[in-house]
C-alpha positions in Angstrom: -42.5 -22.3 66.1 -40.0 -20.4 64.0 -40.8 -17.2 63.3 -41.9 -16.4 59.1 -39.4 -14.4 57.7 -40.1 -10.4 56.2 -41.7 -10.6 52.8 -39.1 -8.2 50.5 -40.8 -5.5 48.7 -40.8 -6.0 44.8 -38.6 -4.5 42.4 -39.3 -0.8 41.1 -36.4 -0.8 38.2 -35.1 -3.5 36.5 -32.0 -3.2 34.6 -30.7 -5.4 31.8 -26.4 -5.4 31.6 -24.4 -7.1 28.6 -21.0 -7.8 30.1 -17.9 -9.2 28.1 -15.0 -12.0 29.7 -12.1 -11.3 27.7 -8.2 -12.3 28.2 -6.8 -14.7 31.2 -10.7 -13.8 33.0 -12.5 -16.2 30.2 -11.2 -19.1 32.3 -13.6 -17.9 34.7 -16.6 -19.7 35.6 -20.1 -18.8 35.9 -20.1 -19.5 39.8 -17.0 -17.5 40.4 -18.5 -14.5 38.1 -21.5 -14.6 39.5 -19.5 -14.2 43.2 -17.3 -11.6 41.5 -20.7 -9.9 40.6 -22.1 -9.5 44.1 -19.3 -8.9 45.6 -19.1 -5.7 42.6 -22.7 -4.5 43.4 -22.0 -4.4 47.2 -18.9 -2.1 46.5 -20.5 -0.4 43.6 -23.4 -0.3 46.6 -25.9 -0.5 43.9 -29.6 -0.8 45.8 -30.6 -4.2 45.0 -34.1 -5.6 45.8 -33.4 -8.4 47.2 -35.8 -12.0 47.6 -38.2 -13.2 50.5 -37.4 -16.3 52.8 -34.9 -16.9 55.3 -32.3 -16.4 53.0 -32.6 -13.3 51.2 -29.9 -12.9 48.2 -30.0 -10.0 45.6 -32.1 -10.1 42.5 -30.0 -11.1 39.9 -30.7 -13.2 36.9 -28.3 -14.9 34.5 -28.9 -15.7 31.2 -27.0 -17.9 28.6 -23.3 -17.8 30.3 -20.4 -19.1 28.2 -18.8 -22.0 28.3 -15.4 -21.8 30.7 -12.4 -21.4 29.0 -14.7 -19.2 26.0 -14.4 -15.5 25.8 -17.3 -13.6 25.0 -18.6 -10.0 23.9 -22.2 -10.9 24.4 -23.0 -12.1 28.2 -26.0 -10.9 29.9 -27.8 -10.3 33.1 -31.1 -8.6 34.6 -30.6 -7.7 38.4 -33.9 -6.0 40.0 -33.4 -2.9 42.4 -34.9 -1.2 45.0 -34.8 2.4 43.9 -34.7 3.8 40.3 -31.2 4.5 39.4 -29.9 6.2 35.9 -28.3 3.2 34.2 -25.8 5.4 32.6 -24.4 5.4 36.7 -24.4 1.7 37.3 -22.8 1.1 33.7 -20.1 3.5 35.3 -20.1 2.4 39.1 -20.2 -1.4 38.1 -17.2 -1.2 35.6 -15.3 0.5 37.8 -15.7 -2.5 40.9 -15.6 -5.7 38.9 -11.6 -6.5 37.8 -10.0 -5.8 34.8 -11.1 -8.2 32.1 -15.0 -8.4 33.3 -16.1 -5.7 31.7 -19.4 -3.6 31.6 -20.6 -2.9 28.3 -23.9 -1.4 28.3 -26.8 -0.9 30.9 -30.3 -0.5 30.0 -33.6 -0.6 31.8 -35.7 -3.8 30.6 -38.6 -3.7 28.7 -39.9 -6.5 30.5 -40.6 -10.5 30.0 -37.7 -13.0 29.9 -34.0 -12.4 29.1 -33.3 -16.1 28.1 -36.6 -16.2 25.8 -34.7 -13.3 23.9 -30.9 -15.2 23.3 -32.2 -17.9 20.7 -28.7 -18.3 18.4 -25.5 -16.4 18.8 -22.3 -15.8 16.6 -18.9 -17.4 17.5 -15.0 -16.6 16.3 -13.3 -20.0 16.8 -9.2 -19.5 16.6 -7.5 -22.8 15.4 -3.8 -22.9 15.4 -1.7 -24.0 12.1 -1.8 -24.2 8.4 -4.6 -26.6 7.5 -6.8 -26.0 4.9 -10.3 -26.3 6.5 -12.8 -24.9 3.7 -13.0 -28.6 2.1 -13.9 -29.9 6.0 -16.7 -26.8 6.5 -18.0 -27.9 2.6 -18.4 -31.5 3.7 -19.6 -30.9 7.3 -22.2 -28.6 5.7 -23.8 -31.1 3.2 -24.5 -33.2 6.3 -27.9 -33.5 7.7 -26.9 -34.8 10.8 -24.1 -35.5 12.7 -24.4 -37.2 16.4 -21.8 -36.5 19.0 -21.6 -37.4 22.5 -21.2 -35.1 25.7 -21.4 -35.3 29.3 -24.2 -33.3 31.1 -25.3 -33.2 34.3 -27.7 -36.0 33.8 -24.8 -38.0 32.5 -23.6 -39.0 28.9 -26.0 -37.7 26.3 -26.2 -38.0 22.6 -27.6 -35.1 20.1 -27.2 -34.0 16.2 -25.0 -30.9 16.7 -25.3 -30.3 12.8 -28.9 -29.0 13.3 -28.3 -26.5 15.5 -25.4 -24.8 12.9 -26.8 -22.3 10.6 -23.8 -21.1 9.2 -19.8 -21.3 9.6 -17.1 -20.1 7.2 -13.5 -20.9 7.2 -11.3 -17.7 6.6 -7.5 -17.1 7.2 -6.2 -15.9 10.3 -3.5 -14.6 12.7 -1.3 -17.7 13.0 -4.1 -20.1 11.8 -7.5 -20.4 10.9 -10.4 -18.7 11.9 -14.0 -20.5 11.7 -17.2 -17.8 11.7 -20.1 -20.2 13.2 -23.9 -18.8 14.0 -25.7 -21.2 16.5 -29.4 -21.4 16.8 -29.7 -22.4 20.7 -31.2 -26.2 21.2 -32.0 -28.1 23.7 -29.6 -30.0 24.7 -27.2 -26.8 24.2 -24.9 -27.4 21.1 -21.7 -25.5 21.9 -18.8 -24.6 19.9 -16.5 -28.0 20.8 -19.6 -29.9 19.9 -19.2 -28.5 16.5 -15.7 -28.9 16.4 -16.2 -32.6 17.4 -18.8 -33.0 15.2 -16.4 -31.5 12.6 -13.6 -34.7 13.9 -16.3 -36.8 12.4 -16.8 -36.0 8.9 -12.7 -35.4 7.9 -9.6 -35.3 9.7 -9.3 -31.7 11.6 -6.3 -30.5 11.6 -4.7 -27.8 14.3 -2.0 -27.0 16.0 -3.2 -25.8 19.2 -6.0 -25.4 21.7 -9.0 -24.1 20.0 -9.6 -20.2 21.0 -13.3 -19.6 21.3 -15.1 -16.1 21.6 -18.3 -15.4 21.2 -19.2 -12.3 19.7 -23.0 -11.9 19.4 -26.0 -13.3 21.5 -29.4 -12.6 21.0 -32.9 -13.2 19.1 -32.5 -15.3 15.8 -34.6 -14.3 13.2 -35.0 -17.3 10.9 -36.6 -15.2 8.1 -33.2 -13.1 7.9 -30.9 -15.5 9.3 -29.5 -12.6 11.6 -28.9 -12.4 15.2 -30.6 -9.0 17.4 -29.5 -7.0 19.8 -31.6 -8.6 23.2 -31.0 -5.5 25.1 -33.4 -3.1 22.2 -36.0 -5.7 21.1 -39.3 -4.2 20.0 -42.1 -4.8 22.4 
């Protein structure tokens, strides 16, 4: 009979960490950050709690990752530890191990309930190369109630209105281009910035030069009432 394995004590701190992937490092995915991650804490030698059963791995939540191939300014994650540590050390200690371009931040402790309840829209910059004109194509793709696109998901090929999930998006000039300002209420199925820019392909012809340059630059509660987007890691409890 095999043997049960040792039950792992709880957590006694849990600390929240907003990270940003910036330059060559948002090609990175969110399997080979979250193995860059570990591999930072056991450097970093942060004292992790870590979970019961035979195969015990440190506890470390994700929440809301970016798309690959999307910078971001906003990414977050909760790991749980096994002595209380000043976050001000782990901001410093986990900066310091994880490579240039994965960068730490801010650490606080969390208040408590679920990370991912708290990132309901978030704010996007989306770079498009060239000189087109793209206010008229915002204008019309704006007065649209809904526009369907197609995607592949895990569970195959799926259809969804990604105009509904778009509470707002300007068109303003940029460095070589245009540069679209789009706030995203977070649906399920997830609308993401492509969608938008496909759904976009649908009402006019869009026009750019280039790869699209995404970056997301805020993530956290939508208030509907203000139309703004909070800071997850100092929500009122």
């Amino acid at each position: 009979m095999r043997e049960q394995p040792e039950q792992q004590a709880p957590p006694v701190q849990r600390l929240r960490i907003r990270y940003a992937k910036r330059g060559r490092l948002r090609f990175t995915s969110h399997r080979d950050f979250s193995r860059a991650f570990e591999r930072a804490v056991f450097r970093a030698r942060i004292p992790m709690a870590y979970s019961s059963g035979f195969n015990p791995h440190p506890r470390i939540s994700y929440a809301g990752a970016s798309p690959t191939g999307a910078a971001s300014e906003a990414e977050y994650l909760e790991i749980g530890l096994a002595q209380v540590v000043d976050p001000a050390d782990v901001h410093r200690e986990l900066d310091e191990a994880l490579p240039e371009g994965l960068d730490v931040l801010e650490v606080v402790e969390s208040p408590g309930g679920s990370l991912s309840d708290q990132l309901t829209g978030s704010r996007w910059r989306i770079g498009l190369p060239g000189d087109a004109d793209l206010a008229p194509l915002v204008e019309r793709f704006l007065a649209q109630e809904t526009i369907l696109v197609e995607r592949m998901t895990k569970k195959g090929l799926r259809e969804f209105d990604a105009r509904g999930a778009v509470v707002s998006m300007r068109a303003e000039p940029g460095p070589g281009g245009t540069v679209l300002d789009l706030v995203l209420r977070h649906t399920v199925p997830a609308v993401r910035p492509d969608d938008v820019l496909t759904a976009m392909g649908k009402v006019g012809e869009l026009k750019h030069a280039g790869a699209p340059v995404l970056t997301r630059l805020e993530q956290g509660p939508f208030d509907e009432l203000t139309q703004t987007i909070g800071d997850p890691l100092h929500v009122a409890t």
